[in-house]
Backbone as JSON, one array per atom type, in Angstrom:
{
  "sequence": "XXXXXXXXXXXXXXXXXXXXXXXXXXXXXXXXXXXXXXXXXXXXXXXXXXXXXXXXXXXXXXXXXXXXXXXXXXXXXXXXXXXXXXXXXXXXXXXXXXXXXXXXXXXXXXXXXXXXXXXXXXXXXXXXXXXXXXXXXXXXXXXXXXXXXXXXXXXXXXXXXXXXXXXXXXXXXXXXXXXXXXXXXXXXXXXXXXXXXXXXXXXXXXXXXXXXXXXXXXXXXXXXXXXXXXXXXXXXXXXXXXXXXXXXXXXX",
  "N": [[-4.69, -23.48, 4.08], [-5.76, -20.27, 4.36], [-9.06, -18.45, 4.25], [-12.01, -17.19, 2.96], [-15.52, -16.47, 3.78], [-18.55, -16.15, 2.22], [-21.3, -15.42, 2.99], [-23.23, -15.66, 1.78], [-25.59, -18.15, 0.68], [-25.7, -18.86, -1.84], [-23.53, -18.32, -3.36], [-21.37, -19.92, -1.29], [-22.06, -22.93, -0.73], [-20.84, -23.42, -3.42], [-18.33, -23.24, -2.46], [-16.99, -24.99, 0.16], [-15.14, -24.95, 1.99], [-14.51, -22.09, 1.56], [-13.71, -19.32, 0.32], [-10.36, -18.89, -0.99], [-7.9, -17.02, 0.11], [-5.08, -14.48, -0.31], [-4.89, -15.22, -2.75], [-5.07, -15.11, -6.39], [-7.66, -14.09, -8.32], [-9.4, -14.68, -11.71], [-12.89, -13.4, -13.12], [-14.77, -14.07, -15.62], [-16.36, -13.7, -18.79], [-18.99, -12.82, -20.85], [-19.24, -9.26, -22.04], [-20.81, -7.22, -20.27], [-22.4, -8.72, -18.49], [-22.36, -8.25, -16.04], [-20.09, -9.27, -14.24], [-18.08, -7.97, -12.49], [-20.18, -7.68, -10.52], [-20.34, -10.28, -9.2], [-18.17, -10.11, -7.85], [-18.74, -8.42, -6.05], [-19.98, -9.63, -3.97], [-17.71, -10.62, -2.42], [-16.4, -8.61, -2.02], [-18.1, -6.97, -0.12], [-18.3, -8.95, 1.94], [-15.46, -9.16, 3.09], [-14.86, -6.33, 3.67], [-16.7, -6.4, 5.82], [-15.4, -8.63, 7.58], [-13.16, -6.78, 8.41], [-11.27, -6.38, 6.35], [-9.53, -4.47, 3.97], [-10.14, -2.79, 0.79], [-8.51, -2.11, -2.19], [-10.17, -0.34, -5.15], [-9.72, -1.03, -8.47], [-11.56, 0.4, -10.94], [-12.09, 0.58, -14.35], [-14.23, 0.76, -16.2], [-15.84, 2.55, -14.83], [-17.47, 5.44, -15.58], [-18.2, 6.95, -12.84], [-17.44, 6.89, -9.22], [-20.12, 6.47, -8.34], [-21.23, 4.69, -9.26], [-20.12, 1.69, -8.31], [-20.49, 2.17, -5.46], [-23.38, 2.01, -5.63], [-24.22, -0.31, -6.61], [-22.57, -2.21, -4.66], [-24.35, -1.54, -2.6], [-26.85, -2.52, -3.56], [-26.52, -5.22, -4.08], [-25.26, -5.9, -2.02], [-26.38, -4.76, 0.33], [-24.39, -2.76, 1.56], [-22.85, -0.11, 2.96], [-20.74, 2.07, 1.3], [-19.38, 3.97, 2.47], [-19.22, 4.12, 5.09], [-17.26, 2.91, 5.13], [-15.17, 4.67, 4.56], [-12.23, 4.24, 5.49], [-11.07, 2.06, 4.8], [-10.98, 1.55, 2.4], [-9.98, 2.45, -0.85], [-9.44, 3.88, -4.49], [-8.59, 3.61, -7.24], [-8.85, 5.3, -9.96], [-8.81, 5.36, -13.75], [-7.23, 7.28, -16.18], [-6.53, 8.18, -18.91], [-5.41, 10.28, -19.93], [-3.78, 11.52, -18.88], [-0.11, 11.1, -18.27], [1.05, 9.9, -16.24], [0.58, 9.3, -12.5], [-1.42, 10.89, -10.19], [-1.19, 12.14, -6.85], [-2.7, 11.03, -3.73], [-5.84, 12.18, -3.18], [-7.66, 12.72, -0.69], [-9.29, 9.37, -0.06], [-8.78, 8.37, -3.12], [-7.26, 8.13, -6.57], [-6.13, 9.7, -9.5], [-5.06, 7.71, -12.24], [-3.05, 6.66, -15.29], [-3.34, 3.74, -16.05], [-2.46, 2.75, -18.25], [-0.63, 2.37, -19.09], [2.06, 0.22, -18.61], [4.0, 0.25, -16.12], [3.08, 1.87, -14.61], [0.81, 0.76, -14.02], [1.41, -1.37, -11.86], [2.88, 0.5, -10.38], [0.3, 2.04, -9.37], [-1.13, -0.07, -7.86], [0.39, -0.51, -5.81], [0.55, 2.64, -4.47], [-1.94, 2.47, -3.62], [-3.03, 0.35, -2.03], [-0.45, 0.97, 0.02], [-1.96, 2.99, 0.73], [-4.06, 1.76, 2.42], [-4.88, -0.16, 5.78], [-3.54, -2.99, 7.13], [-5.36, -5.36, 7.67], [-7.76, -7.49, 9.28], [-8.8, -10.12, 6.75], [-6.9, -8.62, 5.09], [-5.58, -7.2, 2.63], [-7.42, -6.38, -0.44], [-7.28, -6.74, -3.67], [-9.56, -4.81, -6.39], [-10.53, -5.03, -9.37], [-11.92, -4.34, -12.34], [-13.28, -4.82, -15.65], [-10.92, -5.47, -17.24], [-10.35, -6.06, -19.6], [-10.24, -3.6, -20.95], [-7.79, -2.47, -21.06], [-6.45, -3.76, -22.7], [-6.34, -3.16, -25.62], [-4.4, -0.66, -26.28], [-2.32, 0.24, -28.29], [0.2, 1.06, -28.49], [1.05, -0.11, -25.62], [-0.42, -2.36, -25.07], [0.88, -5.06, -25.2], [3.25, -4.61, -23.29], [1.44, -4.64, -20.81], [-0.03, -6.4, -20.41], [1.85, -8.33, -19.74], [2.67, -7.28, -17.49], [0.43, -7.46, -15.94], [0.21, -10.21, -15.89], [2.03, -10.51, -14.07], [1.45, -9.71, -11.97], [-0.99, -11.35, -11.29], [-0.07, -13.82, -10.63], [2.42, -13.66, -9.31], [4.2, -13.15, -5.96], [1.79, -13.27, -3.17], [1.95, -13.35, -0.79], [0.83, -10.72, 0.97], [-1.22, -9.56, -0.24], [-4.94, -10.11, -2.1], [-6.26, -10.92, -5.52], [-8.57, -10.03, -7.33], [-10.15, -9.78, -10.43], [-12.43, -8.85, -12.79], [-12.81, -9.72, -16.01], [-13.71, -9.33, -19.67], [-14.83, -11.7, -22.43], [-14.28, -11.22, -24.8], [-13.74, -8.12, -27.54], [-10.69, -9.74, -27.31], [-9.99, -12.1, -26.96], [-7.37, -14.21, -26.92], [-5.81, -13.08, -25.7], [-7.07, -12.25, -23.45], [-7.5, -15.12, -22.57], [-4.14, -16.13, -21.81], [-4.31, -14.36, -19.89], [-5.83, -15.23, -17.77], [-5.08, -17.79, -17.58], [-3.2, -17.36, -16.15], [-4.2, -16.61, -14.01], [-4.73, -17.74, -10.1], [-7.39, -19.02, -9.36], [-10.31, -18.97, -11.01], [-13.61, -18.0, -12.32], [-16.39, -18.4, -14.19], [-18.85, -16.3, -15.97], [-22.11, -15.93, -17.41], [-24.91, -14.34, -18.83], [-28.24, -15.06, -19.09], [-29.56, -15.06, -22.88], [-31.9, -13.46, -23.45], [-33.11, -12.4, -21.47], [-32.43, -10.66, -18.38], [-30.71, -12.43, -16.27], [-28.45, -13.38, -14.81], [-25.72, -16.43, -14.43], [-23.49, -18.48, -13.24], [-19.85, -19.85, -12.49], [-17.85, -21.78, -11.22], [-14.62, -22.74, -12.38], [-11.93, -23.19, -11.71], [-10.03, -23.35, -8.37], [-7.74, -22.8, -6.02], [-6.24, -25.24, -4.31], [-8.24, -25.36, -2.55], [-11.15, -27.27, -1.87], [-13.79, -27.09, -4.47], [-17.14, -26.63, -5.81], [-18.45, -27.26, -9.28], [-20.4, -26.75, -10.32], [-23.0, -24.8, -12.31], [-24.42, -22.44, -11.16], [-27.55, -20.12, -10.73], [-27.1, -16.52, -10.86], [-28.57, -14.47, -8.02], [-29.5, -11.67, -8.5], [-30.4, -8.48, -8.38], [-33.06, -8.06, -11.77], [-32.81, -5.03, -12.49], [-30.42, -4.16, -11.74], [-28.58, -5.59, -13.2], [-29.68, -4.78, -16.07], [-28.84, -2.02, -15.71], [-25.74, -2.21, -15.07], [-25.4, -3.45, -18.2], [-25.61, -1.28, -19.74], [-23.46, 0.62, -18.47], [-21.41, -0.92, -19.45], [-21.92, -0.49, -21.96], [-21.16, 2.21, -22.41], [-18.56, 1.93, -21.79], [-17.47, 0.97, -23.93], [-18.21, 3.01, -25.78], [-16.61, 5.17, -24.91], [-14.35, 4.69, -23.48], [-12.68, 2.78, -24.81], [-12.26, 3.74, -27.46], [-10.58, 6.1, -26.85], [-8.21, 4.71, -25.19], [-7.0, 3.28, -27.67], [-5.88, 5.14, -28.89], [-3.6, 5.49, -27.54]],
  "CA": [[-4.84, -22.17, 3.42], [-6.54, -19.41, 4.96], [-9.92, -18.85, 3.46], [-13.31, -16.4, 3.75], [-16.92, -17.09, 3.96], [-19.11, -14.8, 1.88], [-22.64, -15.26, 3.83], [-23.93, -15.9, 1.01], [-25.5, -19.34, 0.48], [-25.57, -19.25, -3.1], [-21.75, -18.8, -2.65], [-20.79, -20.3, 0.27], [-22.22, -23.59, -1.16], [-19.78, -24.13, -4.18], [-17.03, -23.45, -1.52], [-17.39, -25.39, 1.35], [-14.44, -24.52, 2.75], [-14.29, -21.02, 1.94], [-12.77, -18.66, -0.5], [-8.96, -18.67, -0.44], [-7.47, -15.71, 0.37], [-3.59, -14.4, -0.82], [-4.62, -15.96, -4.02], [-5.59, -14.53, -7.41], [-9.25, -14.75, -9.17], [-10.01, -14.04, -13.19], [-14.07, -13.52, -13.26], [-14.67, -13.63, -17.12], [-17.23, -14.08, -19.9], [-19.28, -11.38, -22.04], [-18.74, -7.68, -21.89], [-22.16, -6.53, -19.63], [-22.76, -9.96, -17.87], [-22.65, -8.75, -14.49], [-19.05, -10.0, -13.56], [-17.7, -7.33, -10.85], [-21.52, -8.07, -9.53], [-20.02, -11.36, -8.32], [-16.93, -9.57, -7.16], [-19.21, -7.3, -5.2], [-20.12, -10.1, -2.9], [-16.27, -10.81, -1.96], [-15.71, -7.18, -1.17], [-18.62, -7.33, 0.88], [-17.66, -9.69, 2.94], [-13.96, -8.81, 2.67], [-15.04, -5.57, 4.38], [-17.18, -6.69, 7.27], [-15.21, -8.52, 8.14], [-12.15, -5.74, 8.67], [-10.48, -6.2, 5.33], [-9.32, -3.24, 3.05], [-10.24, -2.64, -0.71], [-8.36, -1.27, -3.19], [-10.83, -0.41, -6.51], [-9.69, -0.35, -9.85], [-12.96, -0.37, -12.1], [-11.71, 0.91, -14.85], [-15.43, 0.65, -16.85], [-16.97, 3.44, -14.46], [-17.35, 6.88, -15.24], [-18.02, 7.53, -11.54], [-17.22, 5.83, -8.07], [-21.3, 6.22, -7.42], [-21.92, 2.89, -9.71], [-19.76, 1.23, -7.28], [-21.57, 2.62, -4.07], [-24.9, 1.73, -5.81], [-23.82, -1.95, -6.9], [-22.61, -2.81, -3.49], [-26.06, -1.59, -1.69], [-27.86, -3.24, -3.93], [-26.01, -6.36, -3.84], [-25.06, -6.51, -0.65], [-26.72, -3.71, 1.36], [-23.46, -2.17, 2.57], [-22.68, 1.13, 2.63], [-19.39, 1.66, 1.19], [-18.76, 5.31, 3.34], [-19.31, 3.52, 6.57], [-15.6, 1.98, 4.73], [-14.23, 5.17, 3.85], [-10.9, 4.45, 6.02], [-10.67, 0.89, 4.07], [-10.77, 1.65, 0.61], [-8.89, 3.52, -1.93], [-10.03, 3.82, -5.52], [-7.47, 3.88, -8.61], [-9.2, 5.99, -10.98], [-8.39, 5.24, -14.8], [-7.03, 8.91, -16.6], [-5.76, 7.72, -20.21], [-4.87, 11.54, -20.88], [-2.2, 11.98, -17.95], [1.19, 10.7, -18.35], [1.42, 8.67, -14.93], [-0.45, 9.24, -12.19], [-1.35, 11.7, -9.22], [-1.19, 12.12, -5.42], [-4.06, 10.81, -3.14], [-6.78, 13.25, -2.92], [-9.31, 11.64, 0.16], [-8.97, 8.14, -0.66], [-8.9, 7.92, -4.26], [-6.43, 9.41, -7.15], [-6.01, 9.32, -10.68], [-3.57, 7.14, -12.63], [-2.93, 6.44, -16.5], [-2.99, 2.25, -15.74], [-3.04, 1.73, -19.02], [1.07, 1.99, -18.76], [2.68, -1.04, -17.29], [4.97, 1.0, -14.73], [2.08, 2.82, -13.76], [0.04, -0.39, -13.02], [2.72, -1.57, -10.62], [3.08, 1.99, -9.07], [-0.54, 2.48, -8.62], [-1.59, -0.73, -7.29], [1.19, -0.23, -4.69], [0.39, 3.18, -3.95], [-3.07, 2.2, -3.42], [-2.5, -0.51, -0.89], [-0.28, 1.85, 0.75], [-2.81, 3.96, 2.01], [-4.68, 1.18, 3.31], [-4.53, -1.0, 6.59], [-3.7, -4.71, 6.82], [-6.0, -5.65, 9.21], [-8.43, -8.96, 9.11], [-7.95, -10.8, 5.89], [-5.59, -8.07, 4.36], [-6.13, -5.6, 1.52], [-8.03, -6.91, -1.58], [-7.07, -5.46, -5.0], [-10.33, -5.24, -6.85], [-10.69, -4.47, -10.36], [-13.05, -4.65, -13.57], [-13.33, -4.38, -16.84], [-9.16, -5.62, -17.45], [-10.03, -6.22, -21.27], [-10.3, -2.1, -21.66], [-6.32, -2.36, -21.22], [-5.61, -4.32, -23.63], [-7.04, -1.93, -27.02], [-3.58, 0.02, -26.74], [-1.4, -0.26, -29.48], [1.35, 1.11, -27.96], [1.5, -0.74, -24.3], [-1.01, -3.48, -24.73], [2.02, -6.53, -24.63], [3.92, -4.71, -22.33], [0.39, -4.43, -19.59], [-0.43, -7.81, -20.13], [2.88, -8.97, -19.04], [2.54, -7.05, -16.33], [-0.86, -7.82, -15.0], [0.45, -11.2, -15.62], [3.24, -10.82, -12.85], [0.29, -9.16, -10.76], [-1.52, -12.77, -11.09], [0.91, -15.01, -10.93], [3.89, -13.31, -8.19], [3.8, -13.05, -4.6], [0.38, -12.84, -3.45], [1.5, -13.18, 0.65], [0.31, -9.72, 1.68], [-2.28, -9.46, -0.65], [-5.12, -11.01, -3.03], [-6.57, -10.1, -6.75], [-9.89, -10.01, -8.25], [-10.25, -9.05, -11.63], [-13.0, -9.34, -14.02], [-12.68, -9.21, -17.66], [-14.23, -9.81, -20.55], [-13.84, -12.84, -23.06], [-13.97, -11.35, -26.16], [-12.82, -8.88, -28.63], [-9.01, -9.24, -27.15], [-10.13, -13.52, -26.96], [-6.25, -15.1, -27.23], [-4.69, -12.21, -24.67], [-7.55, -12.66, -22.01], [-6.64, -16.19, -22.05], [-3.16, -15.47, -21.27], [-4.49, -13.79, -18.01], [-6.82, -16.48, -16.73], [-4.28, -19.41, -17.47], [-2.12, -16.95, -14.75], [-4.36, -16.74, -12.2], [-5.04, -18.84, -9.17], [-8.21, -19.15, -9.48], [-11.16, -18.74, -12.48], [-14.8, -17.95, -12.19], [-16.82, -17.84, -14.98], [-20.07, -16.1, -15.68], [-22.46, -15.45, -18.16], [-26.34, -13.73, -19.11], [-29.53, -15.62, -20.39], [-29.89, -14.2, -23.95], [-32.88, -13.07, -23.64], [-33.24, -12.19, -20.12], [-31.38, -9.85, -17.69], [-30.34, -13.69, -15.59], [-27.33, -14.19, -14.33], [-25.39, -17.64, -14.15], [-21.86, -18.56, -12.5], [-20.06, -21.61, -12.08], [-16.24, -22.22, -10.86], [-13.71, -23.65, -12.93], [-10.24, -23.47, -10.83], [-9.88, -22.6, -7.35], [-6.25, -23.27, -5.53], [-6.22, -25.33, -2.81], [-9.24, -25.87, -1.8], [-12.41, -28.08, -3.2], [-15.12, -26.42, -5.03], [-17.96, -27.1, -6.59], [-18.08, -26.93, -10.68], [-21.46, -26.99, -10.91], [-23.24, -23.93, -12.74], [-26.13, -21.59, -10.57], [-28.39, -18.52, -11.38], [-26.68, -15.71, -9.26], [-29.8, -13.96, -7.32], [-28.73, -10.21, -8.53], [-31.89, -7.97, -9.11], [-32.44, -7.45, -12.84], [-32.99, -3.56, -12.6], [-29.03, -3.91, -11.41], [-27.87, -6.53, -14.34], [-29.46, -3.68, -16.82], [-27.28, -1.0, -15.45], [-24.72, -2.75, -16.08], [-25.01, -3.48, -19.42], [-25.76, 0.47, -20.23], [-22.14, 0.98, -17.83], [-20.91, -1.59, -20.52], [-22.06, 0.32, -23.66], [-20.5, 3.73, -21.99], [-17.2, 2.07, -22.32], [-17.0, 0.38, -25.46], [-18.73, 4.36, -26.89], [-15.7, 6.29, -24.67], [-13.07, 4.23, -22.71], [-11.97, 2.06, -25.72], [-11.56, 4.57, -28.63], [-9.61, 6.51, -26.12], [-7.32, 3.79, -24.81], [-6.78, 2.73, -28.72], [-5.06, 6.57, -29.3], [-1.97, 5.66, -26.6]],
  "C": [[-5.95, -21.37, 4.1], [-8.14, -19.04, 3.74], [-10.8, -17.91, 3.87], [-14.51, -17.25, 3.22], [-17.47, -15.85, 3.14], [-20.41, -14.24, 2.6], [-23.18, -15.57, 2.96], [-24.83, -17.13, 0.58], [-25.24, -20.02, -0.97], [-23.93, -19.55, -3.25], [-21.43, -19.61, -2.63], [-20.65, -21.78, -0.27], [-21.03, -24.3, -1.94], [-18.72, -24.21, -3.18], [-17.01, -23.67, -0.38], [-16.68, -25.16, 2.48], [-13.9, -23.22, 2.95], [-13.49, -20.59, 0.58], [-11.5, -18.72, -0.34], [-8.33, -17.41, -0.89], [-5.6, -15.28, 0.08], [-3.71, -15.33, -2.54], [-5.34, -14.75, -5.06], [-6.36, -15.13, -8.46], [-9.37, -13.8, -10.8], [-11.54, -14.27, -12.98], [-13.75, -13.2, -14.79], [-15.89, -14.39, -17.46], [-17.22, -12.83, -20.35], [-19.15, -10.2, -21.46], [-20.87, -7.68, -21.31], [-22.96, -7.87, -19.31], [-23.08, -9.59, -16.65], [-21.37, -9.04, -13.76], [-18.91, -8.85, -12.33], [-19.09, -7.55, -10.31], [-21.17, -8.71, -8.79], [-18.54, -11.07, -7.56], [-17.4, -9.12, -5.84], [-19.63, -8.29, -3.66], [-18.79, -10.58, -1.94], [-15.92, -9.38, -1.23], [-16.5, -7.06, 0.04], [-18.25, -7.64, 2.54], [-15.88, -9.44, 3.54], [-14.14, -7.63, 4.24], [-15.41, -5.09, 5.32], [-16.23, -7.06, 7.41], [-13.57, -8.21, 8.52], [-11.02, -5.92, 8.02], [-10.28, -4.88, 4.72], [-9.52, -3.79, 1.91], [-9.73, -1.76, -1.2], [-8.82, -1.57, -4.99], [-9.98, 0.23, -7.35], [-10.38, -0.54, -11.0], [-12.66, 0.75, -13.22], [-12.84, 1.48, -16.46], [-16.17, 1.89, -16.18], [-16.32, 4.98, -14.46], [-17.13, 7.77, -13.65], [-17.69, 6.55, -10.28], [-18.97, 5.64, -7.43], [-21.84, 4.85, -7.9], [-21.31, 2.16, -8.52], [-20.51, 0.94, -5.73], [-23.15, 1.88, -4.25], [-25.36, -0.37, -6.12], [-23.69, -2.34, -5.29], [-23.97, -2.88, -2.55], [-26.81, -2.09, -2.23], [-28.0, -4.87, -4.28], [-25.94, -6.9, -2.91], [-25.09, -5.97, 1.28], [-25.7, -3.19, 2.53], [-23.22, -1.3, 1.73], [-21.41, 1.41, 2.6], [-18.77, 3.02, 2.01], [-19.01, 5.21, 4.5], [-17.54, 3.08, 6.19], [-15.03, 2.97, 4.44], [-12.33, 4.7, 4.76], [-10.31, 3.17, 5.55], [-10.46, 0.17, 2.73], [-10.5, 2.64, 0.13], [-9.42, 2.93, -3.69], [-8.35, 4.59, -6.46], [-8.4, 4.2, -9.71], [-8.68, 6.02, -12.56], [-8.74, 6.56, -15.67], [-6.29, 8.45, -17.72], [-5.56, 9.15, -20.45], [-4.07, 11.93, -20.09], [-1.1, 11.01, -18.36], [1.56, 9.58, -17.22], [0.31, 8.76, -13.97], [-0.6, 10.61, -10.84], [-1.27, 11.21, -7.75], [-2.44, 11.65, -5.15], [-4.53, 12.21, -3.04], [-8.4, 12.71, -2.53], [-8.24, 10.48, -0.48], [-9.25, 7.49, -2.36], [-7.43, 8.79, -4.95], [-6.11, 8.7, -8.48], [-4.89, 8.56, -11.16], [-3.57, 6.52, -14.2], [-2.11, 4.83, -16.31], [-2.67, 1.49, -17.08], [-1.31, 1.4, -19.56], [1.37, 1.17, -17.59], [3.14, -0.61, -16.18], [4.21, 1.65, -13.98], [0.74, 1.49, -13.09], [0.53, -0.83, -11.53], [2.45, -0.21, -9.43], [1.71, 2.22, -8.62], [-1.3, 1.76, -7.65], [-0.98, -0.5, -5.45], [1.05, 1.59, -3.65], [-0.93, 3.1, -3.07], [-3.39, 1.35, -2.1], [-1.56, -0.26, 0.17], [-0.89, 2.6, 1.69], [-3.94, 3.3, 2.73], [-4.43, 0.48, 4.67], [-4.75, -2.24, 6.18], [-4.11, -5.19, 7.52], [-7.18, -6.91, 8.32], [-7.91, -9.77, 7.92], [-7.24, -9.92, 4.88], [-6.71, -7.54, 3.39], [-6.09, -6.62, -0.15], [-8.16, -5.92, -2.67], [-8.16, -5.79, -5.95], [-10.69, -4.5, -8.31], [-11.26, -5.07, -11.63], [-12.75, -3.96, -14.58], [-11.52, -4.41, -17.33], [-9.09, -5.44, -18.61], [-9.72, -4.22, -21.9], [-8.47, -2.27, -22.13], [-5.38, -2.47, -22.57], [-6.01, -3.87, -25.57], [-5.86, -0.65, -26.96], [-2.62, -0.23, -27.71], [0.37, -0.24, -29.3], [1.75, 0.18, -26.4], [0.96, -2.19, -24.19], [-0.16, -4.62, -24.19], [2.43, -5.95, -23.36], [2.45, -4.92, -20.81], [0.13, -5.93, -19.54], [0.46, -8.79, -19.41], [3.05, -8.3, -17.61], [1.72, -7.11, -15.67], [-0.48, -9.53, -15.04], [1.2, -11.81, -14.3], [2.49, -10.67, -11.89], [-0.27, -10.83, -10.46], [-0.88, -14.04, -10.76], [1.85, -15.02, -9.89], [3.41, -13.75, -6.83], [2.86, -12.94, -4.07], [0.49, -13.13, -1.6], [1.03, -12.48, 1.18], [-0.83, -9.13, 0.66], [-3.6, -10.43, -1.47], [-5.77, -10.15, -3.98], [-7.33, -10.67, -7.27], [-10.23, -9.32, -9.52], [-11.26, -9.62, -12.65], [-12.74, -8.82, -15.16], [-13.06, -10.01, -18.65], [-13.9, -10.7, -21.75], [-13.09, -12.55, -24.81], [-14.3, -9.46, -26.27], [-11.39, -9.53, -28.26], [-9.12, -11.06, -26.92], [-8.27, -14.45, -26.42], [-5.58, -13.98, -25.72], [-5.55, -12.43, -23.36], [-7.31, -14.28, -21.97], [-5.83, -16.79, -21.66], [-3.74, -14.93, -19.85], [-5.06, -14.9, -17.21], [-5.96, -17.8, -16.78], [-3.34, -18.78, -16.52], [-2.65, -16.85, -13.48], [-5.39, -18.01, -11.56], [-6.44, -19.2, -9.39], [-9.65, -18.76, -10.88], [-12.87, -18.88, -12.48], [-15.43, -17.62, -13.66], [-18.37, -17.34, -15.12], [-20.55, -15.92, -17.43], [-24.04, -15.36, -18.28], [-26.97, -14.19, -20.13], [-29.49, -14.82, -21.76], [-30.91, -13.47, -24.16], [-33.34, -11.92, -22.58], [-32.1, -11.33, -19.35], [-31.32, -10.99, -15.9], [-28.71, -13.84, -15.61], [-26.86, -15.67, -13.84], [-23.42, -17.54, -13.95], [-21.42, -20.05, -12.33], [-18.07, -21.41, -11.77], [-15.49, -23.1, -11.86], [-12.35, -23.86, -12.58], [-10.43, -22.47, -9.5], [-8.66, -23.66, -6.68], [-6.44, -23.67, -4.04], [-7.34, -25.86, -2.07], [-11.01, -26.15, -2.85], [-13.72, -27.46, -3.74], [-15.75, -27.54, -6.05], [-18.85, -26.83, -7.87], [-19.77, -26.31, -10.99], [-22.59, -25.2, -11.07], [-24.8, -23.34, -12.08], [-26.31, -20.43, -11.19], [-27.8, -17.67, -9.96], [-27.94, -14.61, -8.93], [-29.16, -12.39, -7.28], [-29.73, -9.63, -9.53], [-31.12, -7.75, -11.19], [-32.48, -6.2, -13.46], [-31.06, -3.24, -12.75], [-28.18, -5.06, -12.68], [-28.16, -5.33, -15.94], [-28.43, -2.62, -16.93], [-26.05, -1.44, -15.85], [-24.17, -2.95, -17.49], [-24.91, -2.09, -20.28], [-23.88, 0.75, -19.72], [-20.83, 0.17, -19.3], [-20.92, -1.26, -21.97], [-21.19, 1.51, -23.18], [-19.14, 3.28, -22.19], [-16.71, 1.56, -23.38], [-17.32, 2.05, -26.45], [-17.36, 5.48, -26.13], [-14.31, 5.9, -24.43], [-12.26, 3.89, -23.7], [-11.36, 3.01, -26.94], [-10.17, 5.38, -27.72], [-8.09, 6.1, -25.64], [-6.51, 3.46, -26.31], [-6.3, 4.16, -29.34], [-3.92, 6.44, -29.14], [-1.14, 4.65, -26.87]]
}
């Protein structure tokens, strides 16, 4: 199985042989843990060395959290990448979704048919060059707070985790709880399962592997080295969508 390296040692470590690549990862625990943090070192790397990203963070008001997470994670500048990433923008008040405009473009994901269509348009406008085009997306639990689509999205992010995964792979964090019984449903579909979660007290991050396909990891639970000026933010990015995203989503 083909596989990446992150540089990381904290990383690198549990996986001695490397991330595996064409496969699909659930990051999960609490809502404002930090998870796409540990994403952020995959894209990273992903992107040196001459992968594509397509973001769908579905938690951020703007694409500058993004920009500001990666440099401060992993001191890369994500507009040195504009020709390798594409951003799926989450628009719960359109009907489907729009045209590219630059490399990004809005899309109402929180409809199944429109998941499908936007992932694919998205990956469209990228190249498949080094280890291929990495679909990266956070905050999955927002999805599932519709009343009207929730089953049908879940079954379809299920097919996302679970299908074909030769010309691409899928990173998704999401949170464990309230939607508890439906995010477990997602993570028993995909290939792989990272879990994380934040000292109580403290703005500390901890990580530890619990399924990876294919190749041998190591279970055992570390502190991930991710300032805690940048684990705050987060949790503020994490109040902004439980006070806008969710009531919103819980209308359609």
């Amino acid at each position: 199985m083909d596989t990446i390296f992150t540089g990381y040692d904290w990383f690198d470590r549990l996986l001695p042989q490397g991330f595996p690549i064409h496969t699909s990862t659930i990051i999960g625990g609490p809502g404002g843990s930090g998870k796409p943090l540990i994403g952020d070192t995959l894209v990273s790397a992903w992107l040196r060395q001459g992968g594509s990203v397509a973001f769908m963070s579905l938690q951020y008001p703007k694409r500058d959290f993004i920009f500001a997470s990666l440099k401060n994670i992993a001191n890369l500048n994500l507009a040195d990448y504009a020709d390798h990433t594409a951003f799926i923008e989450l628009d719960a008040t359109i009907d489907g979704m729009e045209k590219p405009a630059g490399n990004g473009f809005k899309a109402n994901v929180v409809k199944p048919n429109i998941w499908h269509d936007a992932i694919e348009q998205a990956c469209g406008m990228l190249p498949n060059t080094g280890p291929g085009i990495l679909v990266f997306g956070s905050a999955l639990n927002l999805l599932l707070f519709s009343p009207t689509y929730a089953t049908d999205t879940i079954a379809a992010i299920k097919q996302t985790l679970s299908g074909n995964k030769t010309e691409r792979t899928y990173i998704f964090s999401v949170s464990d709880k309230p939607k508890e019984k439906e995010v477990a449903d997602l993570t028993a579909a995909a290939d792989n399962v990272i879990m994380s979660h934040k000292a109580p007290d403290d703005f500390v991050l901890f990580m530890s592997i619990l399924r990876m396909k294919g190749v041998p990891f190591d279970p055992s639970e570390i502190q991930v080295p991710i300032p805690q000026s940048t684990l705050a933010e987060m949790k503020e990015i994490a109040h902004h969508s439980r006070q806008r995203v969710i009531p919103l989503i819980s209308k359609i």
